[in-house]
ROFI-625007 format. One record per residue: residue in three letters; y, x, z of N, C-alpha, C in turn. Coordinates in steps of 0.02 Angstrom, whole numbers, padded with zeros to 5 digits, always signed. Atoms other than C-alpha are relative to their C-alpha. Example, Ala and Ser with C-alpha at 12.3 -4.5 7.8 and 13.67 -1.06 7.14 Angstrom:
! ROFI-625007
ALA-00059+00045+00000-00225+00615+00390+00060+00045+00000
SER-00059-00042-00003-00053+00684+00357+00055-00039+00037
//
This chain:
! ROFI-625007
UNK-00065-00026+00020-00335-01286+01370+00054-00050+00019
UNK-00040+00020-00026-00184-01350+01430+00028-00058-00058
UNK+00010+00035+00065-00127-01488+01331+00085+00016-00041
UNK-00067-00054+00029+00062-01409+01294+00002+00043-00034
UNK+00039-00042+00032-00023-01262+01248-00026-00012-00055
UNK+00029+00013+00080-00136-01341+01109+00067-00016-00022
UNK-00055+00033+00035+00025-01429+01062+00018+00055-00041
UNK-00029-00067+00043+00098-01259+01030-00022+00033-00056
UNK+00043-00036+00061-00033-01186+00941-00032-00023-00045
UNK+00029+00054+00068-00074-01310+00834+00054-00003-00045
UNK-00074+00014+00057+00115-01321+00774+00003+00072-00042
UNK+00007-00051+00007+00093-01138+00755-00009+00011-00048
UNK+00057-00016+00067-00051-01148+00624+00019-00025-00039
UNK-00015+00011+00088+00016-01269+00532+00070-00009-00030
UNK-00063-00008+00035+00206-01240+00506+00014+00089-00025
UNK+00003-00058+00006+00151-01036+00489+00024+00017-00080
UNK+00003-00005+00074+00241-00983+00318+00003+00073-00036
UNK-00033-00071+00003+00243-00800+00333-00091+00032-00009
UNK+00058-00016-00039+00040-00747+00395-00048-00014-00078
UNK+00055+00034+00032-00104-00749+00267-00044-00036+00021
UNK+00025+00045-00033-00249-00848+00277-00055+00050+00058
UNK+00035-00030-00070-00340-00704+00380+00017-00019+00059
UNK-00036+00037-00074-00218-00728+00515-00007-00040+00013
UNK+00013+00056-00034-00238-00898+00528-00059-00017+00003
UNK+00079+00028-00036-00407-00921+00518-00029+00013+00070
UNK+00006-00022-00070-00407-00809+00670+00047-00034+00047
UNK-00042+00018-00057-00265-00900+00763-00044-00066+00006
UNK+00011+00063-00020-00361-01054+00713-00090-00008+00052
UNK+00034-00001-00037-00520-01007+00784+00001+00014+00074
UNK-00034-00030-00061-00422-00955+00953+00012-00069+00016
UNK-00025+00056-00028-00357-01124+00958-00076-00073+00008
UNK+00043+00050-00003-00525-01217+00918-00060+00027+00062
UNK+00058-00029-00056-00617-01117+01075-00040-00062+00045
UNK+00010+00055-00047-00729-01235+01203+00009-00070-00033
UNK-00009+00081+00009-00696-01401+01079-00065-00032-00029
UNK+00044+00034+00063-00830-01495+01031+00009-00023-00069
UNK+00002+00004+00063-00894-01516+00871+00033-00043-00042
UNK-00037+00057+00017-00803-01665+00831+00070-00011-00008
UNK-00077-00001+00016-00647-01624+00877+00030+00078-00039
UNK-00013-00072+00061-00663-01445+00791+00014-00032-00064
UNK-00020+00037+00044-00678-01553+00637+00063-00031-00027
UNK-00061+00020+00006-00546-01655+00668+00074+00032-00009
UNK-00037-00045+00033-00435-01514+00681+00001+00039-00064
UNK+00011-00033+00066-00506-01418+00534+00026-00045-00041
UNK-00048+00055+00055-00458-01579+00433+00076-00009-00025
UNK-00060-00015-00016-00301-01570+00480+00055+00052-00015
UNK-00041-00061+00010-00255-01381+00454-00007-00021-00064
UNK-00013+00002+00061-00334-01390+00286+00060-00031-00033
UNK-00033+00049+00055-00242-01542+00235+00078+00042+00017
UNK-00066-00021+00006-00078-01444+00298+00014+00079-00061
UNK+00026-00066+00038-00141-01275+00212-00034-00003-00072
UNK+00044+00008+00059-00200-01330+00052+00006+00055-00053
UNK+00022-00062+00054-00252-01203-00082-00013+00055+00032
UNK+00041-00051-00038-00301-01079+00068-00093-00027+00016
UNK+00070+00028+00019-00484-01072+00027-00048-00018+00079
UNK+00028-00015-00058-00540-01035+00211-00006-00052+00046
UNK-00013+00046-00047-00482-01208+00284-00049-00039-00056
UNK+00049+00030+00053-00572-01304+00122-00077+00011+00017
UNK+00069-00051-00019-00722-01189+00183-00031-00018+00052
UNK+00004+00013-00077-00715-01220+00380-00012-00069-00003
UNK+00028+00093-00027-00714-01419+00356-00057-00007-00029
UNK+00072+00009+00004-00850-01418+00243-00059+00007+00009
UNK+00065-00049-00032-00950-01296+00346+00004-00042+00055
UNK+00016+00062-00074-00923-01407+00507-00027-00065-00038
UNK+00035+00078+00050-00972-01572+00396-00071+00002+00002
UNK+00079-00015+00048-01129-01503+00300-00025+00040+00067
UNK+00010-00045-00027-01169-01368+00427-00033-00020+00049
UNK+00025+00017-00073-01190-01461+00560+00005+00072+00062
UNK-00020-00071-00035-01138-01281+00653+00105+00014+00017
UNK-00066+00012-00041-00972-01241+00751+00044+00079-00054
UNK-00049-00053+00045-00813-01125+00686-00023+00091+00014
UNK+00007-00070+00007-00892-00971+00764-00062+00015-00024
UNK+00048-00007+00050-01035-00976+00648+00033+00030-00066
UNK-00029-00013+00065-00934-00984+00497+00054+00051-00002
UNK-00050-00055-00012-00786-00854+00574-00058+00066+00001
UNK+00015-00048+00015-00923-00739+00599-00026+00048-00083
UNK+00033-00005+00055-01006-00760+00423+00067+00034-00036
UNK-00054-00032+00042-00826-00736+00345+00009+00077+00020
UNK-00001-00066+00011-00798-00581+00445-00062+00055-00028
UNK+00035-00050+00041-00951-00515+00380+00006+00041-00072
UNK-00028+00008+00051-00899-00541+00223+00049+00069-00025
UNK-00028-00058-00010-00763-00465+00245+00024+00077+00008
UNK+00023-00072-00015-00827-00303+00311-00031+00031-00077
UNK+00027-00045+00074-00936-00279+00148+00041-00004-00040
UNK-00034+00004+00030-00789-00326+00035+00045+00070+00000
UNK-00048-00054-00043-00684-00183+00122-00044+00060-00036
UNK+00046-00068+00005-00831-00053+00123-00010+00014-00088
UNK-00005+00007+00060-00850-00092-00069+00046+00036-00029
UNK-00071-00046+00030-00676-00064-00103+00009+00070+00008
UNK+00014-00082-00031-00679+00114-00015-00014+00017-00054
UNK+00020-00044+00046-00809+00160-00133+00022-00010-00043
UNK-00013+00037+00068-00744+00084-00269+00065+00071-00022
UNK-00062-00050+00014-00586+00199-00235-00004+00065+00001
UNK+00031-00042+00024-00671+00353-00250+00021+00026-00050
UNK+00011-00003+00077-00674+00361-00410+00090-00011-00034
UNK-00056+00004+00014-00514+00321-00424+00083+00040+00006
UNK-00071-00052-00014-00316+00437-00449+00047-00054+00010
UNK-00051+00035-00034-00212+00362-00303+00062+00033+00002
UNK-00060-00020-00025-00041+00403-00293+00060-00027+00030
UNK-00077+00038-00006+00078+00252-00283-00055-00073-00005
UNK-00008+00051+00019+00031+00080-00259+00019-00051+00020
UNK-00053+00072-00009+00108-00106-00262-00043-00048+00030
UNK+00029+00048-00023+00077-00250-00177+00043-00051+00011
UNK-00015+00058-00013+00146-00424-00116-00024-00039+00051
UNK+00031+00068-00047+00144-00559+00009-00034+00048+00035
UNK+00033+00000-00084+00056-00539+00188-00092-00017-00010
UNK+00052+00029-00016-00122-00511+00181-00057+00049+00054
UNK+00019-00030-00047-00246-00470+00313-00059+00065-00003
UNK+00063-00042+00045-00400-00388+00204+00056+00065-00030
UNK-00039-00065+00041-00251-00289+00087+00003+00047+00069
UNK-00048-00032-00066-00180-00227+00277-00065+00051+00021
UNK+00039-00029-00051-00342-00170+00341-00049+00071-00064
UNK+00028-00068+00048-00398-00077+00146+00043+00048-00003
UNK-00063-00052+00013-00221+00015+00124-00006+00040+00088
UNK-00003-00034-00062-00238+00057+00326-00076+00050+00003
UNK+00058-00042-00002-00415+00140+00294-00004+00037-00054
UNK-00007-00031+00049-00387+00195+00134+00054+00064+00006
UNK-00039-00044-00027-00221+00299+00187-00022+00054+00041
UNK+00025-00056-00040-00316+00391+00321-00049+00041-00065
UNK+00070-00075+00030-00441+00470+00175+00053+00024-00064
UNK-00049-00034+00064-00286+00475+00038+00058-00004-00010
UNK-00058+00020+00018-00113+00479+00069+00026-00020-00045
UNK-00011+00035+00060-00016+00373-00053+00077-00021+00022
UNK-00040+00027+00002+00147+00317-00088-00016-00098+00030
UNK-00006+00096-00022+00166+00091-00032+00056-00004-00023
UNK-00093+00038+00017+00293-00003-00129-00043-00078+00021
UNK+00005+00064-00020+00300-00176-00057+00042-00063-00027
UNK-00035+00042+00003+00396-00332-00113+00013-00028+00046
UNK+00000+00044-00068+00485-00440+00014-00028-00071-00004
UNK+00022+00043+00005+00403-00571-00052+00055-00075+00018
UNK-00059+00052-00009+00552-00725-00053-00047-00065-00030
UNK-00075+00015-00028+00597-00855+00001-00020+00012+00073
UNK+00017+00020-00077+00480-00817+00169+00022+00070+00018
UNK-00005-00077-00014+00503-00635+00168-00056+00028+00046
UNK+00067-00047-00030+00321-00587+00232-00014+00052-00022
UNK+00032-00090+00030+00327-00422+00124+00034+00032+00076
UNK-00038-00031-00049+00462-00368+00260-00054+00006+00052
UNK+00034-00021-00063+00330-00403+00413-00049+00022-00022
UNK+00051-00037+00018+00192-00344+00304+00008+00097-00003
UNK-00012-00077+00000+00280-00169+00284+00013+00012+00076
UNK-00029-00001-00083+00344-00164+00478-00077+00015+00026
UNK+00073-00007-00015+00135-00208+00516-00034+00068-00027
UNK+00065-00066+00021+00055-00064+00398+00039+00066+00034
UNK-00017-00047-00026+00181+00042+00466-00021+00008+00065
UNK+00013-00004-00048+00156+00037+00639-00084-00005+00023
UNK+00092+00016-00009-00047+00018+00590-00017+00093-00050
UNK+00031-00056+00027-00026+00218+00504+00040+00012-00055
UNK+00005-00021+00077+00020+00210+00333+00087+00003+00019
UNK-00066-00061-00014+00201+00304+00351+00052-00006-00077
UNK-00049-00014+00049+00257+00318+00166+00016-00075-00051
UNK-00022+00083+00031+00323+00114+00124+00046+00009-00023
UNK-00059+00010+00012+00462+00074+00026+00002-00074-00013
UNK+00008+00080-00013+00520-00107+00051+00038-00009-00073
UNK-00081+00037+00034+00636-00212-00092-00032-00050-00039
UNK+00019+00075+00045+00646-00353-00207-00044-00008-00018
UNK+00069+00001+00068+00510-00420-00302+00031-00014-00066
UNK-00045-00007+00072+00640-00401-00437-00009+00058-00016
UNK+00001-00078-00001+00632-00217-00412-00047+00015-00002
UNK+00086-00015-00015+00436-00226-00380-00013+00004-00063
UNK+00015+00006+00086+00421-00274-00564+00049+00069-00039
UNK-00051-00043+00029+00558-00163-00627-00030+00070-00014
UNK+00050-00079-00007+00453+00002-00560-00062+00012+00002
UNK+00075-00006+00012+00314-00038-00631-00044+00074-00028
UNK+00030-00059+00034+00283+00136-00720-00015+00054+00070
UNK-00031-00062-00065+00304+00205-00535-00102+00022+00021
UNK+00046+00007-00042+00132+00148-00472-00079+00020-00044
UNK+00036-00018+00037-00044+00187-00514-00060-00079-00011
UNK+00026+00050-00001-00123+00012-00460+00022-00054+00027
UNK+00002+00045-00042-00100-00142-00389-00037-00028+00051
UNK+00043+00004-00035-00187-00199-00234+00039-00087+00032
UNK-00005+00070-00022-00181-00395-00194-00046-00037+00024
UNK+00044+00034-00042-00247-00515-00072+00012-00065-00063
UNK+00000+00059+00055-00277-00690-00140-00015-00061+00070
UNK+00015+00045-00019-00286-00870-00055-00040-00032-00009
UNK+00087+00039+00017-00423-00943-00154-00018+00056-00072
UNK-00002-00038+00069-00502-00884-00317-00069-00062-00022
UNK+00027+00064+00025-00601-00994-00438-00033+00050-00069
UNK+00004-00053+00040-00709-00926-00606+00042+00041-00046
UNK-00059-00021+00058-00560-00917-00707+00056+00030+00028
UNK-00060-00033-00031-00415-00865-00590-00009+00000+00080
UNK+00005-00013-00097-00366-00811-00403+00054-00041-00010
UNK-00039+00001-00021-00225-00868-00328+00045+00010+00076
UNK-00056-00015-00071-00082-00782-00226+00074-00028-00001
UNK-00064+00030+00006+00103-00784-00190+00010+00004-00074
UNK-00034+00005+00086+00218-00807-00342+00036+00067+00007
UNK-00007-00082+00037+00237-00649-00421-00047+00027+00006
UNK+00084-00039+00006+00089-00599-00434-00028-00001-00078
UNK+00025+00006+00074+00065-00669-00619+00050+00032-00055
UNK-00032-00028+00008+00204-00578-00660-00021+00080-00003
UNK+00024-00067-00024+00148-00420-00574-00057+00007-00052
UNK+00046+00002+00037-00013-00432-00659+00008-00002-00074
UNK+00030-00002+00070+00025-00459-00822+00048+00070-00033
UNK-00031-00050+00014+00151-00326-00829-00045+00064+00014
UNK+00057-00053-00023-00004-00208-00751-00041+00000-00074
UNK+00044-00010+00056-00089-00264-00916+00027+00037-00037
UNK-00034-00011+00039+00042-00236-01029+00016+00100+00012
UNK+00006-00065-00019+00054-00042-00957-00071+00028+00012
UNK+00096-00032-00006-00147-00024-00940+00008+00021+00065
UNK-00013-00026-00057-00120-00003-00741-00069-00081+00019
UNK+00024+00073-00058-00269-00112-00618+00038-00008+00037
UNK-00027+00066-00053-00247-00257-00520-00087-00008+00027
UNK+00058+00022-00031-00371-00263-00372+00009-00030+00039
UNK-00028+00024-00043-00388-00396-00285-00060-00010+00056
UNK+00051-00002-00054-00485-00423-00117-00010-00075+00017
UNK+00026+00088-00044-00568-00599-00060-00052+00013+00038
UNK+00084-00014-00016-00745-00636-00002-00009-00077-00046
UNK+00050+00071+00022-00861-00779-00048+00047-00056+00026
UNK-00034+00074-00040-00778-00896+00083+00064+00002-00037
UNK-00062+00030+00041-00625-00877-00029+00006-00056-00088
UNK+00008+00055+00031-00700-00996-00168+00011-00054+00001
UNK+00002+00079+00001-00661-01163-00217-00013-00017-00060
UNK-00002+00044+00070-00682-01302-00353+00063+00018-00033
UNK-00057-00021+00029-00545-01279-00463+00029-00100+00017
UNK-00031+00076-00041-00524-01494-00406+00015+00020+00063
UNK-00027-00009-00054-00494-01430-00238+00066+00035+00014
UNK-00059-00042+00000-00365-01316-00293+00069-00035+00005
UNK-00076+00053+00005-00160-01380-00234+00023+00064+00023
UNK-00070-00050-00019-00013-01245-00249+00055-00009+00042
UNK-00038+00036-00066+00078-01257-00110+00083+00043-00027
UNK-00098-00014+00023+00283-01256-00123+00039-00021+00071
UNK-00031-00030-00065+00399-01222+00012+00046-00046-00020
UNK-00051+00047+00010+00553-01334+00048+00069+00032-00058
UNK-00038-00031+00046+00706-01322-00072+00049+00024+00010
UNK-00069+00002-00044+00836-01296+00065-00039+00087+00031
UNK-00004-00091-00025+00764-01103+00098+00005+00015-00091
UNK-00045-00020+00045+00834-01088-00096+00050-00009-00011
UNK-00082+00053+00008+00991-01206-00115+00013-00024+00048
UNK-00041+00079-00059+01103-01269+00034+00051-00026-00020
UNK-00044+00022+00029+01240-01303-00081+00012-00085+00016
UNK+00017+00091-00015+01314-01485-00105+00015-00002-00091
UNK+00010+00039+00070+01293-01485-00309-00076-00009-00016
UNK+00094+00055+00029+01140-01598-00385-00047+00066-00050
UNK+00006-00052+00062+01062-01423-00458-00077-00019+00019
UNK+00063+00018-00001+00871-01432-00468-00015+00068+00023
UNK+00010-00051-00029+00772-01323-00351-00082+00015-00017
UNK+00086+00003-00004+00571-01258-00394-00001+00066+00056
UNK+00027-00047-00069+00512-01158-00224-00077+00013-00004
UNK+00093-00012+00010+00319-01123-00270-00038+00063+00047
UNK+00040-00059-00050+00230-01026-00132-00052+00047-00057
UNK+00080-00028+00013+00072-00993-00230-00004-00013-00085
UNK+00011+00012+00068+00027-00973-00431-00063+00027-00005
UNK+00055-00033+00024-00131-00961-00522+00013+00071-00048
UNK-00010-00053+00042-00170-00795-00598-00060+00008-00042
UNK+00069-00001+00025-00282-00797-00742-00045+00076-00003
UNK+00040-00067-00008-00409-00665-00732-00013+00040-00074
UNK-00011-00053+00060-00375-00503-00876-00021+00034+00014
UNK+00028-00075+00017-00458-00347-00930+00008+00031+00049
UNK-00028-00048-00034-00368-00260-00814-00013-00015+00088
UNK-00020+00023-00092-00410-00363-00645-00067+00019+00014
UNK+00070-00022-00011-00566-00300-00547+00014-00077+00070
UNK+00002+00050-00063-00599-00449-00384-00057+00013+00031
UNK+00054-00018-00046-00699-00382-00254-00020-00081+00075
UNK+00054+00053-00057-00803-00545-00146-00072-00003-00010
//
């Protein structure tokens, strides 16, 4: 690979603030093609440590470490994963009266159940834009142009607001641990307001989305995509919150 090229796509992976960790696991296995084992590592070290609390990079270094086996061992194992997580859900939804449901944040598993799910049950999509990155926006733009037709985009002020609208929630997650997942922020919000109305919260991982709950770090976004002002006001930007796991949450891995 050209060495400009890696440059690029390495800055890619790890300044990406929009993409779940599906996406990048796939951009990052694109970028680790042809490297020996050594320097796969070395990169995996690297993303993680830029990506922390995405379970998949935590996953990839310790599977190159212990494994003694390369990234398309462990990319295939995840998409397997994957696949049965999906097929699960399907049936799972069966059983279930779809009419309306919510979601959040950019993920690649939610994108590919709501895009297979739509073809067997039309449904309303309300989306949040998810702030301060605004990945609900390219997440609705993506399912649209992947089928699913009936989105409505807006705040995640408004996502909460119309809560009586929907019949479930459907959320991806970054890691998950025995006691909680964790996605973007608003999600523990979303969720507990799903309790408080008796509405599920499903969320989709696999196995490879485990960690220690010591491995776990919430990642926070700079404070200058909330405040560019020039008064001393205090800024909290939190990408990612734990969500403790309630009555009401089903987690398919």
């Amino acid at each position: 690979m050209n060495l400009n090229l890696e440059k690029i796509m390495l800055e890619e992976i790890l300044n990406d603030k929009i993409h779940g960790s599906s996406f990048l696991l796939k951009k990052t296995v694109e970028f680790l093609k042809d490297k020996p084992n050594e320097v796969q590592l070395k990169y995996a070290k690297k993303i993680a440590e830029r990506h922390k609390g995405m379970a998949y990079f935590v996953n990839l270094k310790n599977f190159l470490e212990k494994e003694q086996k390369g990234y398309i061992e462990f990319y295939k194992e995840v998409k397997e994963a994957q696949r049965e997580v999906l097929e699960r859900f399907l049936q799972y939804s069966e059983n279930l009266s779809i009419s309306a449901i919510a979601t959040i944040s950019y993920s690649g598993i939610v994108r590919d159940a709501l895009v297979s799910l739509y073809q067997k049950i039309p449904f309303s999509l309300f989306v949040g834009e998810s702030r301060p990155a605004n990945e609900g926006v390219k997440f609705a733009e993506h399912l649209f142009n992947s089928g699913v037709k009936d989105i409505t985009l807006m705040t995640d002020a408004c996502l909460f607001s119309w809560i009586d609208r929907y019949d479930l929630m459907l959320l991806g997650c970054d890691c998950f641990t025995d006691n909680f997942f964790v996605n973007k922020t608003g999600s523990r919000a979303l969720t507990l307001l799903a309790e408080f109305t008796k509405r599920p919260v499903i969320v989709l991982a696999d196995r490879f989305k485990k960690i220690k709950e010591k491995d776990l770090v919430l990642k926070k976004g700079d404070e200058n995509e909330i405040y560019t002002g020039n008064f001393p006001i205090k800024v909290e930007n939190p990408y990612l919150e734990a969500v403790y796991f309630t009555d009401n949450v089903v987690i398919f891995y």
